[in-house]
C-alpha positions as CSV (number, residue, x, y, z in Angstrom):
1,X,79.0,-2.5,62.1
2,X,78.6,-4.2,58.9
3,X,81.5,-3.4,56.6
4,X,79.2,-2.6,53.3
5,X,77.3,-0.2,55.8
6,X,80.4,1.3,57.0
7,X,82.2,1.9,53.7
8,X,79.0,3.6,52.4
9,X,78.8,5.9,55.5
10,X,82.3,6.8,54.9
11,X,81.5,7.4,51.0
12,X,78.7,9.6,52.0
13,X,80.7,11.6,54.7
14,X,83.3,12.0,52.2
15,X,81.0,13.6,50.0
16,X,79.9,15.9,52.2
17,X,83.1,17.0,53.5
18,X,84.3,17.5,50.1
19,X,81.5,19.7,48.7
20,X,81.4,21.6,52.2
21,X,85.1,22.4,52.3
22,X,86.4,21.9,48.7
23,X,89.1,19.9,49.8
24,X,89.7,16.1,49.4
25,X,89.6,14.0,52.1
26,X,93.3,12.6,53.5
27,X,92.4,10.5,56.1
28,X,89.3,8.9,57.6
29,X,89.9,11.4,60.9
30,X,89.2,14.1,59.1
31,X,85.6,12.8,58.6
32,X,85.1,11.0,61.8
33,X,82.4,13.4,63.1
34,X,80.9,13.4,59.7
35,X,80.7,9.8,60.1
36,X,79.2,9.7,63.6
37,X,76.6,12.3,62.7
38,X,75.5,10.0,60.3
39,X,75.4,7.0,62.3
40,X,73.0,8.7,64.8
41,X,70.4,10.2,61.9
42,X,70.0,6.6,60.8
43,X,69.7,5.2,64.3
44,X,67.1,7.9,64.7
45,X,65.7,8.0,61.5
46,X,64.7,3.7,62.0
47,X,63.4,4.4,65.4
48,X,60.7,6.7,64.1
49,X,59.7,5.2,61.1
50,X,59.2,2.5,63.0
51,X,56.7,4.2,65.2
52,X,55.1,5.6,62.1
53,X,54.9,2.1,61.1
54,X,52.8,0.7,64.1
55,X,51.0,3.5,63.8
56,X,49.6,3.1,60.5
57,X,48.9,-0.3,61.4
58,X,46.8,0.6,64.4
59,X,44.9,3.1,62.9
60,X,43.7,0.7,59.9
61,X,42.7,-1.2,62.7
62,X,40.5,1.4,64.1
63,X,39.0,1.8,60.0
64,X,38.7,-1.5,59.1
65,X,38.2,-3.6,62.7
66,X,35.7,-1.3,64.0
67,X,35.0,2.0,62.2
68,X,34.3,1.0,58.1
69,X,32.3,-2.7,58.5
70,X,29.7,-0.6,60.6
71,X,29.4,2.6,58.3
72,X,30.9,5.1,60.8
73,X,32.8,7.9,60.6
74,X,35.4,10.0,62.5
75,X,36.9,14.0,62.4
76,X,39.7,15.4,60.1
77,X,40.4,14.3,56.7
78,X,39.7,10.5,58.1
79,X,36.1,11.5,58.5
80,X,35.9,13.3,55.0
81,X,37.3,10.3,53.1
82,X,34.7,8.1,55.4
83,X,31.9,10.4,54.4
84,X,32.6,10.1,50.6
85,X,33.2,6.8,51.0
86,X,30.3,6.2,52.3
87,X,28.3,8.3,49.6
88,X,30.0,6.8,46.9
89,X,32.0,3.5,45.6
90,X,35.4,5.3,45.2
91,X,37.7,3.1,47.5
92,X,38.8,4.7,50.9
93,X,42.5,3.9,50.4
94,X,42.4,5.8,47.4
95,X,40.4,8.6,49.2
96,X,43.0,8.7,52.1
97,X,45.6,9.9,49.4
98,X,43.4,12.3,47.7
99,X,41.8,14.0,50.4
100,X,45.2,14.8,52.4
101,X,47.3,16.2,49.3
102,X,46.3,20.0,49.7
103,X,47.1,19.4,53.3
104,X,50.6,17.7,52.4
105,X,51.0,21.0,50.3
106,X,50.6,23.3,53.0
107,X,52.8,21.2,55.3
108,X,55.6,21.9,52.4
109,X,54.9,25.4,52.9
110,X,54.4,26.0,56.7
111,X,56.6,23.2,58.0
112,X,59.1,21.3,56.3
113,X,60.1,19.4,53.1
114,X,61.2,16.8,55.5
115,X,57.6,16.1,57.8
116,X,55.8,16.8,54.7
117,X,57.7,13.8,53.2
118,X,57.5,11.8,56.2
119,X,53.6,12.8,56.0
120,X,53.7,11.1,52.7
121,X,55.2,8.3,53.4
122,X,52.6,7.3,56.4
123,X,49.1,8.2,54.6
124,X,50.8,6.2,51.8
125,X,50.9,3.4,53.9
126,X,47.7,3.6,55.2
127,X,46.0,3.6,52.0
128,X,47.5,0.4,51.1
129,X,47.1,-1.0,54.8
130,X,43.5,-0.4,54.5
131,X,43.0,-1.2,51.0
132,X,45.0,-4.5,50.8
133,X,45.3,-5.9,54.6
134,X,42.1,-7.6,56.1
135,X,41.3,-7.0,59.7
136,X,38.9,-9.0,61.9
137,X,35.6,-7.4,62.7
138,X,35.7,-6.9,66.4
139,X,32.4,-6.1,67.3
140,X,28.9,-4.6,65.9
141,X,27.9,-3.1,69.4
142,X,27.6,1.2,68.2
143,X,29.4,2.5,71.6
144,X,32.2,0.1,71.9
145,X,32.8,0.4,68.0
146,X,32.9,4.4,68.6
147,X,34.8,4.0,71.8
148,X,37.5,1.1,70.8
149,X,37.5,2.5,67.1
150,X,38.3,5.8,68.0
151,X,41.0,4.8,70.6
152,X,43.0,2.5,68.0
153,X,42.7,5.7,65.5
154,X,44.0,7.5,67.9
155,X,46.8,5.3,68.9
156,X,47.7,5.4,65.2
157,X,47.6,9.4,64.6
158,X,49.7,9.4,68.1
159,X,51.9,6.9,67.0
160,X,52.5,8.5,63.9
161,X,53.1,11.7,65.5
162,X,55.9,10.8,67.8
163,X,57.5,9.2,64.3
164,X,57.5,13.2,63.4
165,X,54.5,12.9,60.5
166,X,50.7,13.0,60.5
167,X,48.4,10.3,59.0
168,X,45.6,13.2,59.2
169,X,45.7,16.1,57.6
170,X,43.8,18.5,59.6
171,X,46.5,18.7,61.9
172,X,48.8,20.5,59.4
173,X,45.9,22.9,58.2
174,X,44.9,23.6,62.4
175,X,48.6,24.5,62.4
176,X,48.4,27.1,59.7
177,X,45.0,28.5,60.9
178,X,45.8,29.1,64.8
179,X,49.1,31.4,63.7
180,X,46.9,33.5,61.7
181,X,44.5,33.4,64.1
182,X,45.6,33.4,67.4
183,X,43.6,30.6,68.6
184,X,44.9,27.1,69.9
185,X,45.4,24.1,67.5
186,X,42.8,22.2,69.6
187,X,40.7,24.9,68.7
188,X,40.6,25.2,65.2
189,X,40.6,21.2,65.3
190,X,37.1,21.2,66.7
191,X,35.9,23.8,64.4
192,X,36.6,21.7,61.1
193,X,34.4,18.3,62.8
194,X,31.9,20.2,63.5
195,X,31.4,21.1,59.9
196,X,32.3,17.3,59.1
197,X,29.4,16.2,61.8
198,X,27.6,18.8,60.9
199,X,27.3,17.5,57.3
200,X,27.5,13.7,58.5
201,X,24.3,14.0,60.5
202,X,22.9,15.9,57.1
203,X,23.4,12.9,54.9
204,X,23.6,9.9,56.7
205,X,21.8,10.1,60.4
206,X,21.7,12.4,63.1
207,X,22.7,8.9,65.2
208,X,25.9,8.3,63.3
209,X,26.9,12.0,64.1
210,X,26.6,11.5,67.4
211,X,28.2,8.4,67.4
212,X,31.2,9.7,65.2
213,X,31.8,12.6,68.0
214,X,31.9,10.2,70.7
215,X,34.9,7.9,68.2
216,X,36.6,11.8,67.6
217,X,36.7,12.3,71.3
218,X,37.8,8.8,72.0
219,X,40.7,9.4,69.7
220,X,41.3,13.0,70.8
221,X,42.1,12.1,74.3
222,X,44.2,8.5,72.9
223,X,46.3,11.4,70.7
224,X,46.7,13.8,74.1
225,X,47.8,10.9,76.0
226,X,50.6,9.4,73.4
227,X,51.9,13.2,72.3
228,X,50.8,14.9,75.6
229,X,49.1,17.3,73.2
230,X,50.0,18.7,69.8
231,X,50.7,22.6,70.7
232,X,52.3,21.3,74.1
233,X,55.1,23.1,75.1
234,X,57.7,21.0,76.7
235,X,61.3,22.7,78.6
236,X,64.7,21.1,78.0
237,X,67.1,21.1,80.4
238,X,70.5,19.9,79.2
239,X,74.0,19.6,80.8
240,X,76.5,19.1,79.0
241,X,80.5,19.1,78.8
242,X,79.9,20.4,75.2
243,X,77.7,22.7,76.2
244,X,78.8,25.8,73.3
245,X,78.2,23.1,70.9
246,X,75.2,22.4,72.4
247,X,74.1,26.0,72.3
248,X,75.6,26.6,68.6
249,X,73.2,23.8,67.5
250,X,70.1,25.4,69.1
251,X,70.1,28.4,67.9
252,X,71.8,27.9,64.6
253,X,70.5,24.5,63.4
254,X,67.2,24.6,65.5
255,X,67.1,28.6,65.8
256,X,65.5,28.0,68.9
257,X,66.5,31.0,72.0
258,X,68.3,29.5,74.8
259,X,69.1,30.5,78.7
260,X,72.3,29.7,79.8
261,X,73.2,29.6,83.7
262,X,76.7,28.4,85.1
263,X,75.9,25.1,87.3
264,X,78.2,23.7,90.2
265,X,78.7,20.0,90.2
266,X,78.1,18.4,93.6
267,X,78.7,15.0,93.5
268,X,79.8,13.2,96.6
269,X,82.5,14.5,98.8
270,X,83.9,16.6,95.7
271,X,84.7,20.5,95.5
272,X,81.4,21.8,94.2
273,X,83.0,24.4,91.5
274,X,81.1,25.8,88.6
275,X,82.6,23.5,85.8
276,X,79.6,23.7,83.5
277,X,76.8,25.1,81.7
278,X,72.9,24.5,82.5
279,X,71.3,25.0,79.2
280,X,67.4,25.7,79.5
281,X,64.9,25.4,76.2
282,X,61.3,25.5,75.4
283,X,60.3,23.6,72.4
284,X,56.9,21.9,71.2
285,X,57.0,17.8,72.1
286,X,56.8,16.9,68.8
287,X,60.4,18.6,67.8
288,X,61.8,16.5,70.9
289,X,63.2,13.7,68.3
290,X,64.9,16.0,66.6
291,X,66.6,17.5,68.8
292,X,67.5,14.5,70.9
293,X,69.1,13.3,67.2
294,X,71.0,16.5,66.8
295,X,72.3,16.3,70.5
296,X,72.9,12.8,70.6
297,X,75.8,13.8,67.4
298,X,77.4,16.0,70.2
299,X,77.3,14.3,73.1
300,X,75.4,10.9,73.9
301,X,76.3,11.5,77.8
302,X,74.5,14.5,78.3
303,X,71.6,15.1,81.1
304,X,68.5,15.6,80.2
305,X,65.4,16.8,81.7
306,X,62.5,17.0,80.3
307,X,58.9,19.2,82.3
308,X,55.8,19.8,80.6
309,X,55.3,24.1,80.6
310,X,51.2,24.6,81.1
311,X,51.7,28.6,80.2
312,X,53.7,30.9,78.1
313,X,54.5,34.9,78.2
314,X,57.1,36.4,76.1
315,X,60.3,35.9,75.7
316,X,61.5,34.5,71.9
317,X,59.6,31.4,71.7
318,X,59.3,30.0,68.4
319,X,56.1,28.7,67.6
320,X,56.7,26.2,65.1
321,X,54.7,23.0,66.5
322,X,56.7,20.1,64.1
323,X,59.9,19.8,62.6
């Protein structure tokens, strides 16, 4: 590792050590797992902005390839930033920004500082993608602009997703609404557009409406296939050699319930003896990154499998969608 990148991981674990135990540091030991656990949440951290990165690109090339040149429109606050966009001359980079801060707000409030910052940072960069970088017009056919521009939105909002953010906001307020509620995200995601086509078809054309829910569905399904759904439920399967640390961080750091079952190992001609721990948790895909970060600081060896879960009845399952 680069040795101006090292010392400053070191300064920083020092820092935290100190303030954690109020003790100085001695030796560079002491810190070691400070220093790892750092390592790995920057590893991590550039892996998903990255993501978030070609996703904000891909989605301004759903806006401004297909979408904006032909006065379209789309669902979420995409669509309501369209919409006035198209009523009015206020710029739609600027719109992006306006139009999602309540919803940034509420992500502070429901989900984290952290996504809602993350949130930030990828509608920020889609305003300036679409209000500085040019795209090619691809095409003035209606259905393949709906179809094509809704599948590179899609891609983006997908994209973005994985990165642990949203470049729509609409997803944090479905969120909110289906826990008061009781409905599913999906739901409450298809009652806001049908206001927004609703009022579409009202002031532009009963055409673009339709037009606009064939581009939402297009980008629906794009979104389901790169996050296999936002309120999916996903189980975790993890052996480990660590496995109380494992199960510490679970349900300390990610206060997530955990099942625990002793597992024999069986490989080749050995002894099968129960040596370790099967550790089984069911999580929402999108808080898959961080937990792979978080287990990744414990022990980079460990199994993994991963299943989708198509139902749910009780047990303590936490249903907090994002981190």
């Amino acid at each position: 590792m680069n040795p101006i990148i090292s010392k400053l991981l070191f300064d920083i674990a020092r820092k935290r050590f100190e303030k954690t135990t109020q003790q100085p540091v001695k030796s560079e030991t002491q810190i070691r797992p400070l220093i790892n656990s750092l390592e790995v949440e920057i590893r991590h951290a550039i892996k998903e902005y990255f993501l978030i990165l070609i996703g904000v690109f891909s989605a301004g090339f759903g806006l401004k390839g297909f979408l904006l040149p032909n006065d379209f429109i789309d669902g979420g606050a995409t669509g309501i930033s369209l919409l006035i966009e198209n009523l009015t001359s206020i710029s739609l980079g600027f719109l992006l920004l306006v139009v999602n801060i309540p919803f940034i707000l509420l992500a502070i409030k429901t989900i984290s500082k952290k996504f809602a910052l993350r949130s930030i940072v990828a509608i920020s960069l889609l305003a300036v993608v679409v209000h500085f970088v040019e795209y090619p017009v691809i095409t003035e056919d209606k259905l393949l602009i709906a179809i094509f521009g809704g599948f590179f939105l899609g891609l983006g909002i997908g994209l973005a997703m994985r990165g642990g953010s949203v470049i729509d906001g609409t997803e944090v307020l479905a969120i909110s609404l289906s826990r008061k509620l009781g409905i599913t995200i999906g739901d409450v995601l298809l009652l806001i557009n049908i206001v927004i086509f609703s009022f579409g078809a009202y002031v532009l054309s009963i055409e673009t409406a339709l037009y606009a829910i064939l581009t939402y569905l297009a980008a629906a399904k794009t979104v389901d296939y790169v996050v296999d759904g936002v309120e999916e439920y996903i189980g975790v399967s993890i052996i480990s050699e660590f496995h109380e640390d494992v199960r510490l961080m679970l349900t300390e750091k990610m206060r997530r319930a955990c099942t625990i079952s002793p597992v024999k190992g069986g490989y080749k001609n050995e002894k099968a003896h129960y040596d370790r721990s099967l550790i089984y948790i069911v999580m929402t895909r999108l808080e898959l990154p961080r937990l792979y970060t978080e287990l990744d600081k414990i022990d980079k060896n460990a199994f993994v499998m991963t299943s989708v879960v198509k139902d749910l009845k009780g047990g303590r399952i936490k249903r907090k969608p994002l981190k």
